[in-house]
C-alpha positions as CSV (number, residue, x, y, z in Angstrom):
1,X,0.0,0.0,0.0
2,X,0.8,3.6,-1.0
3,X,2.2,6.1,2.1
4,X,0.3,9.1,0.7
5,X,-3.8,8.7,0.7
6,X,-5.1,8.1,-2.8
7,X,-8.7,7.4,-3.4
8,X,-12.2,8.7,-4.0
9,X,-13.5,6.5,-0.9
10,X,-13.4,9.5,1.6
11,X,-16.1,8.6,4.3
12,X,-16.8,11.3,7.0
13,X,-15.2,9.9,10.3
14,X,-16.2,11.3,13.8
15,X,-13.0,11.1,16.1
16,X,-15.0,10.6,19.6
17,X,-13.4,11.7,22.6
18,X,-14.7,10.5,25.6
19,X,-13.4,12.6,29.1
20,X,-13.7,12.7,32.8
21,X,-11.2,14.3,35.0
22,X,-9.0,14.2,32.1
23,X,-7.3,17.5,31.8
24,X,-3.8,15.6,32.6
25,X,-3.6,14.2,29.2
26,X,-6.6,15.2,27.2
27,X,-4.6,17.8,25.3
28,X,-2.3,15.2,23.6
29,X,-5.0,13.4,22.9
30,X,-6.9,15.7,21.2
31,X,-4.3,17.3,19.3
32,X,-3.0,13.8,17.9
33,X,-6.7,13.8,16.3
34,X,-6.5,17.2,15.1
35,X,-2.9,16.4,13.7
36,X,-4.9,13.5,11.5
37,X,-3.7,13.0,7.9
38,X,-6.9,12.1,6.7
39,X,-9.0,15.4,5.8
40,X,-12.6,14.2,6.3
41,X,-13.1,14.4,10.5
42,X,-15.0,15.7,12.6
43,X,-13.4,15.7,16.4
44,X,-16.0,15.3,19.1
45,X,-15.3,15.8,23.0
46,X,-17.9,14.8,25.6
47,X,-17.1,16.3,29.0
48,X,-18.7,13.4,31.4
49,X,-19.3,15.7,34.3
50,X,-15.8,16.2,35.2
51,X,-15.2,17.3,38.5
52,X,-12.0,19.2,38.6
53,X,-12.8,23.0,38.9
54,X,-13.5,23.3,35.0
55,X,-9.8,22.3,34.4
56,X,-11.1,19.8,31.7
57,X,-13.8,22.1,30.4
58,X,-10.9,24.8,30.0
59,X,-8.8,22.5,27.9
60,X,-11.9,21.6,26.0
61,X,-12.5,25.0,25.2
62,X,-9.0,26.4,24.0
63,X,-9.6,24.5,20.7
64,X,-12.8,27.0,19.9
65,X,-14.3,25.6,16.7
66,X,-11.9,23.2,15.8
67,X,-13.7,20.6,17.8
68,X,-17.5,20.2,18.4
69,X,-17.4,19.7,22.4
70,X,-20.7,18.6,24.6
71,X,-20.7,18.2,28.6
72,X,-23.5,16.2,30.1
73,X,-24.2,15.4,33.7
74,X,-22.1,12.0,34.6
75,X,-23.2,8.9,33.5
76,X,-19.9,7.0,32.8
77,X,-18.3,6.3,29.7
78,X,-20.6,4.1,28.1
79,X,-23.1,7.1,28.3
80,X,-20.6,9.7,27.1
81,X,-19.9,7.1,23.8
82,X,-23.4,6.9,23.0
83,X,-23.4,10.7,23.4
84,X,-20.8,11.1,20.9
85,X,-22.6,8.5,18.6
86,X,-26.1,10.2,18.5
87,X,-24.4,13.9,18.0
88,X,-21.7,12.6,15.3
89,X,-22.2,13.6,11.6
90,X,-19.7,10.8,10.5
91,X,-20.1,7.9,8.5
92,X,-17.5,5.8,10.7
93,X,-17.5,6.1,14.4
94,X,-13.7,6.6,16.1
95,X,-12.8,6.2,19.9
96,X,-10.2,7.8,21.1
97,X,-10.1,7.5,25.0
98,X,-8.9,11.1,26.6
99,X,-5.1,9.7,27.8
100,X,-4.3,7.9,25.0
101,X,-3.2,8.9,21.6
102,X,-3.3,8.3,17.8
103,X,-0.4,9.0,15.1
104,X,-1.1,10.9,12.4
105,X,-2.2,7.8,9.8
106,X,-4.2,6.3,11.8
107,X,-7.4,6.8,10.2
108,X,-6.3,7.9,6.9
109,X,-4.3,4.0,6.6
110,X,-7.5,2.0,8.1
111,X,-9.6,4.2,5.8
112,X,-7.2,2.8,2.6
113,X,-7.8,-0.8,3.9
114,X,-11.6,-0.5,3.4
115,X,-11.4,0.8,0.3
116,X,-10.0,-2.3,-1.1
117,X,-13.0,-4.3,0.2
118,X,-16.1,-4.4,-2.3
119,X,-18.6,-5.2,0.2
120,X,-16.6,-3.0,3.1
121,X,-20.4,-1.7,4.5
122,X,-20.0,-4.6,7.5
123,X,-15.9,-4.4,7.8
124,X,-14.2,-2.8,10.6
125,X,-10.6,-1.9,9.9
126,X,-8.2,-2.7,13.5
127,X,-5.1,-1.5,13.1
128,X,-2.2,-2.4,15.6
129,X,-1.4,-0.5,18.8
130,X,2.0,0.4,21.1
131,X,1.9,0.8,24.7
132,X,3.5,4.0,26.6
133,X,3.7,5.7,29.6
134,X,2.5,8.7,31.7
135,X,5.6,11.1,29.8
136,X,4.4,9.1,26.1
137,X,7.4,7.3,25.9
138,X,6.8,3.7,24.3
139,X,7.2,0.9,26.9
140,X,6.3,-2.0,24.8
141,X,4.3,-3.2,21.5
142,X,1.0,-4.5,21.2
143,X,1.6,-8.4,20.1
144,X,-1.3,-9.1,18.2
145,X,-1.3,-12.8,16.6
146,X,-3.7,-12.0,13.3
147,X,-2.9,-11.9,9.7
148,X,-1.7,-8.6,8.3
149,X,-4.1,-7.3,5.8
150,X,-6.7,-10.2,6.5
151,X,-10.0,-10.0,6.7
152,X,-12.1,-12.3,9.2
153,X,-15.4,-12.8,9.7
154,X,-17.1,-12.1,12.9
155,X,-17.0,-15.7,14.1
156,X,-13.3,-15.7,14.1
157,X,-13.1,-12.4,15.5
158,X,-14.7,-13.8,18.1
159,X,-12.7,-17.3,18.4
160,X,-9.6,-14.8,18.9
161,X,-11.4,-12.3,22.0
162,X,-12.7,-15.6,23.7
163,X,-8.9,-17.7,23.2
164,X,-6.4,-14.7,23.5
165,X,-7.5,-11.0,24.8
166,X,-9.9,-8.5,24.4
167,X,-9.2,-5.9,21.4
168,X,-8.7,-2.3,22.1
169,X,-11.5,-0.5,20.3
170,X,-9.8,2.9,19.9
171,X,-8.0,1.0,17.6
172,X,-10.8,0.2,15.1
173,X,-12.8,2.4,12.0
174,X,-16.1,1.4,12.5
175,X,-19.2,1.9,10.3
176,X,-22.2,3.9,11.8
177,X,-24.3,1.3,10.5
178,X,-23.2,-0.6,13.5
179,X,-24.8,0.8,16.2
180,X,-27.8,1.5,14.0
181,X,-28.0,-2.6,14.0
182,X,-26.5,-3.9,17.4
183,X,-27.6,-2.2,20.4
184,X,-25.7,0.8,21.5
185,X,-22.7,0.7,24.7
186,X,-24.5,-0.7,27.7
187,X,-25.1,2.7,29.7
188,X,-25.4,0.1,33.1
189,X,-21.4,-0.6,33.0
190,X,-18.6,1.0,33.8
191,X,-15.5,-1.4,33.0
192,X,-16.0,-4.2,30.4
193,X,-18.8,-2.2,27.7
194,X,-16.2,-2.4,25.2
195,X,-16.3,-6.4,26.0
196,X,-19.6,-6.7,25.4
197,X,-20.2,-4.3,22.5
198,X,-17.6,-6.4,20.9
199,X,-19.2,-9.3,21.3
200,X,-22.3,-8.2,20.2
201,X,-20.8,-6.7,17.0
202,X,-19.4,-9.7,15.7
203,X,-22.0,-11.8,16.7
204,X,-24.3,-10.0,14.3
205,X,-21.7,-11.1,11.5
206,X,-19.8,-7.8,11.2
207,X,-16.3,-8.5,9.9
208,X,-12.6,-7.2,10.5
209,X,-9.9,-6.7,8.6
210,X,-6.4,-6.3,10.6
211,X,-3.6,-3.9,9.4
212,X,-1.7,-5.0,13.0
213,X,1.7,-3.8,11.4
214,X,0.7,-0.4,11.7
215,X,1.0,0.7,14.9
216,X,-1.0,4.0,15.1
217,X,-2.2,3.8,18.4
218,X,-0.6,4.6,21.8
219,X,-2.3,2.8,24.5
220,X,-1.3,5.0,28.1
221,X,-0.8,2.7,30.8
222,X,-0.6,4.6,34.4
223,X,-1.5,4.5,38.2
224,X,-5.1,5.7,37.9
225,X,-6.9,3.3,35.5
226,X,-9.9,2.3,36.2
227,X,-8.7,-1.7,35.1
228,X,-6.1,-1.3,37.7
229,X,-8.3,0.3,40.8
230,X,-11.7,-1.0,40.5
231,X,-11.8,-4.9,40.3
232,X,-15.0,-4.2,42.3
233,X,-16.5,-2.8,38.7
234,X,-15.0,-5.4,37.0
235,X,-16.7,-8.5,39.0
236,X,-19.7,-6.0,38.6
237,X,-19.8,-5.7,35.2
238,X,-18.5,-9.1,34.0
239,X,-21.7,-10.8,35.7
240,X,-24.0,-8.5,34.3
241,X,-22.8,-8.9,31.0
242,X,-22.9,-12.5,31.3
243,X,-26.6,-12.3,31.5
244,X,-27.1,-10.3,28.8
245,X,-24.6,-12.4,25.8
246,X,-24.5,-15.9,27.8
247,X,-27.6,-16.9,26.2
248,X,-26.3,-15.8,23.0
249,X,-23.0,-17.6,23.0
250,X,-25.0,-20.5,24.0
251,X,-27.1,-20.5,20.7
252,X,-24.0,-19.9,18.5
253,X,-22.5,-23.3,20.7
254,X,-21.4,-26.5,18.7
255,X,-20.0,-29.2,19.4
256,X,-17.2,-27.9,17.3
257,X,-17.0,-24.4,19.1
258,X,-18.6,-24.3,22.2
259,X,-18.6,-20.1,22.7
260,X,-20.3,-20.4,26.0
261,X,-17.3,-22.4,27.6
262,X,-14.7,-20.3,26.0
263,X,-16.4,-17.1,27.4
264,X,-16.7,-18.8,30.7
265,X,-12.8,-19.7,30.5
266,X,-12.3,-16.1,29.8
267,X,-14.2,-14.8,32.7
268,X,-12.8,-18.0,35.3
269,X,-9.0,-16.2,34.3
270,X,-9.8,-13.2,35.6
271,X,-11.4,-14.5,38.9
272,X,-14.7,-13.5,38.4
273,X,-16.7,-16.0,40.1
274,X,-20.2,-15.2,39.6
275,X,-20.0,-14.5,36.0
276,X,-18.5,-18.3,35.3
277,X,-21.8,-19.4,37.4
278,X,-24.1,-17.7,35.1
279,X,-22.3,-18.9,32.2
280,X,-22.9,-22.6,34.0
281,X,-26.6,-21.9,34.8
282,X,-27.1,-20.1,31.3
283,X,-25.2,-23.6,29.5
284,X,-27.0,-26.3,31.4
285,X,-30.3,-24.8,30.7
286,X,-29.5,-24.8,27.3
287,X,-27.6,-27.9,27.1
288,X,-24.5,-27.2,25.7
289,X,-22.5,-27.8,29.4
290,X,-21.9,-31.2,30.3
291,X,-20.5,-32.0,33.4
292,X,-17.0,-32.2,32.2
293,X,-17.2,-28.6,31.2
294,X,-18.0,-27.6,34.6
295,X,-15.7,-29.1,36.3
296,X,-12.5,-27.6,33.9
297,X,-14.2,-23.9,34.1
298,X,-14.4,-24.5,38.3
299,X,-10.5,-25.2,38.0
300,X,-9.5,-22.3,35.6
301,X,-11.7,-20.5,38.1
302,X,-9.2,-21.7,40.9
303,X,-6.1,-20.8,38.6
304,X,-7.9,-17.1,37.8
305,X,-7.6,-16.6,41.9
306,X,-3.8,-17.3,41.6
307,X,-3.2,-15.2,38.8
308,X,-5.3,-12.2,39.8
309,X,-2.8,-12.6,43.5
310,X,0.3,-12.2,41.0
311,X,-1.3,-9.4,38.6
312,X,-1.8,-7.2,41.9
313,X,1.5,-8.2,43.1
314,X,3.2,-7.4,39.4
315,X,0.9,-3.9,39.4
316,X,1.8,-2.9,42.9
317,X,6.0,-3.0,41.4
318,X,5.5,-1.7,38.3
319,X,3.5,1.4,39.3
């Protein structure tokens, strides 16, 4: 593929930047979109009540017209997405979380992969992603074990959530017809909604294609993360998501590909108890959990417990 952006597929795409209490690193963040190669954007902040004696609101506001900037009362960032979503004038929907940043290609390159798609309506383009830290200096990249230039369908996509990790969103282009057909972020939580709008993405048969060579986006990983102070959210949210795409795993289940015990496996390595029991009530009832099944997700469940000891010990050093 060509460096310099040639073609006549130039899609609007709404850069949506979600922010609470984020005046620390909000400004890279939104300059980084500004700084975008690709000359169709819009660039949309949604202040989530921030709480900081209007030092977000401030930064917000320096950049006058060159961003279209909302503040609603808080709601989380689920509600602040959806926010973002229903004021956009785009044709592709962008996340860009308020500490984390984007290099300048990054939508113009993902943009260039869909155009070589004939049927690119149901594609997302995911590009790849570098980790750095609270000065922006890159600490380590994003290992991502998909095809470069690839495209999979929304089975696969989800084979490779379920088996490896969860995808970061900010690193996908994704159509607005997407949250005109799958339901919009869950508003109810406040740690895993990009899990489940994921999962309910590409169970509806959305596809992906992966440019993971190109790393445009840098992840920040620091002290205050929500993923690294709340596991109370996180045992939250993990259950009630289970309710809500349990059932639905269980009716894409095979013998082949059992989804429902690969989303409890997920859920038992990460401790989170009373999701991998809903997952078991949710399987049995629908018969696709036999008893072996159980017993194997009730011991990754005892090896989640051991790994989420040396996680908070490994955090605890590092930060």
């Amino acid at each position: 593929m060509s460096n310099q952006y040639q073609t006549d597929f130039q899609p609007k795409v709404s850069v949506v930047i979600p922010v609470y209490n984020g005046a620390n690193f909000m400004r890279e963040a939104i300059d980084s979109a500004l700084a975008q190669t690709y000359p169709n954007i819009e660039v949309i902040v949604v202040n989530d009540g921030s709480r900081d004696d209007n030092a977000t609101r401030e930064v917000a506001l320096s950049y006058g017209s060159r961003i279209r900037y909302f503040e609603k009362e808080n709601g989380g960032v689920s509600s602040a997405l959806n926010w973002g979503i229903r004021n956009m004038t785009g044709d592709y929907f962008s996340w860009l979380s308020h500490d984390d940043l984007y290099l300048p290609d990054k939508v113009a390159t993902s943009v260039r992969y869909l155009n070589e798609l004939p049927d690119r309506d149901r594609v997302i383009a995911f590009c790849g992603s570098s980790h750095i830290n609270s000065r922006s200096e890159v600490i380590r990249e994003e290992v991502e074990s998909l095809e470069h230039g690839r495209v999979y369908t929304g089975r696969e996509v989800l084979l490779y959530l379920l088996r490896n990790h969860m995808m970061n969103m900010c690193c996908m282009l994704i159509p607005r017809t997407v949250f005109e057909e799958c339901e919009p972020f869950h508003e109810g939580l406040r740690y895993n909604q990009d899990a489940l709008m994921l999962y309910r993405i590409f169970s509806s048969d959305f596809r992906m294609v992966a440019h993971t060579d190109d790393r445009l986006v840098r992840y920040r990983l620091h002290a205050n993360q929500t993923s690294k102070t709340r596991r109370d959210l996180l045992l939250h949210d993990s259950n009630a998501a289970s309710e809500i795409i349990a059932p639905v795993f269980a009716s894409m289940s095979r013998e082949k590909t059992n989804f429902l015990r690969l989303y409890a496996g997920h859920h038992a390595k990460q401790a989170c108890k009373d999701a991998v029991y809903t997952c078991i009530r949710i399987g049995k009832q629908e018969g696709v959990l036999d008893a072996k099944d159980v017993c194997i997700m009730k011991l990754q469940l005892l090896w989640g417990y051991v790994r989420s000891f040396l996680k908070k010990i490994y955090h605890a050093i590092r930060f």
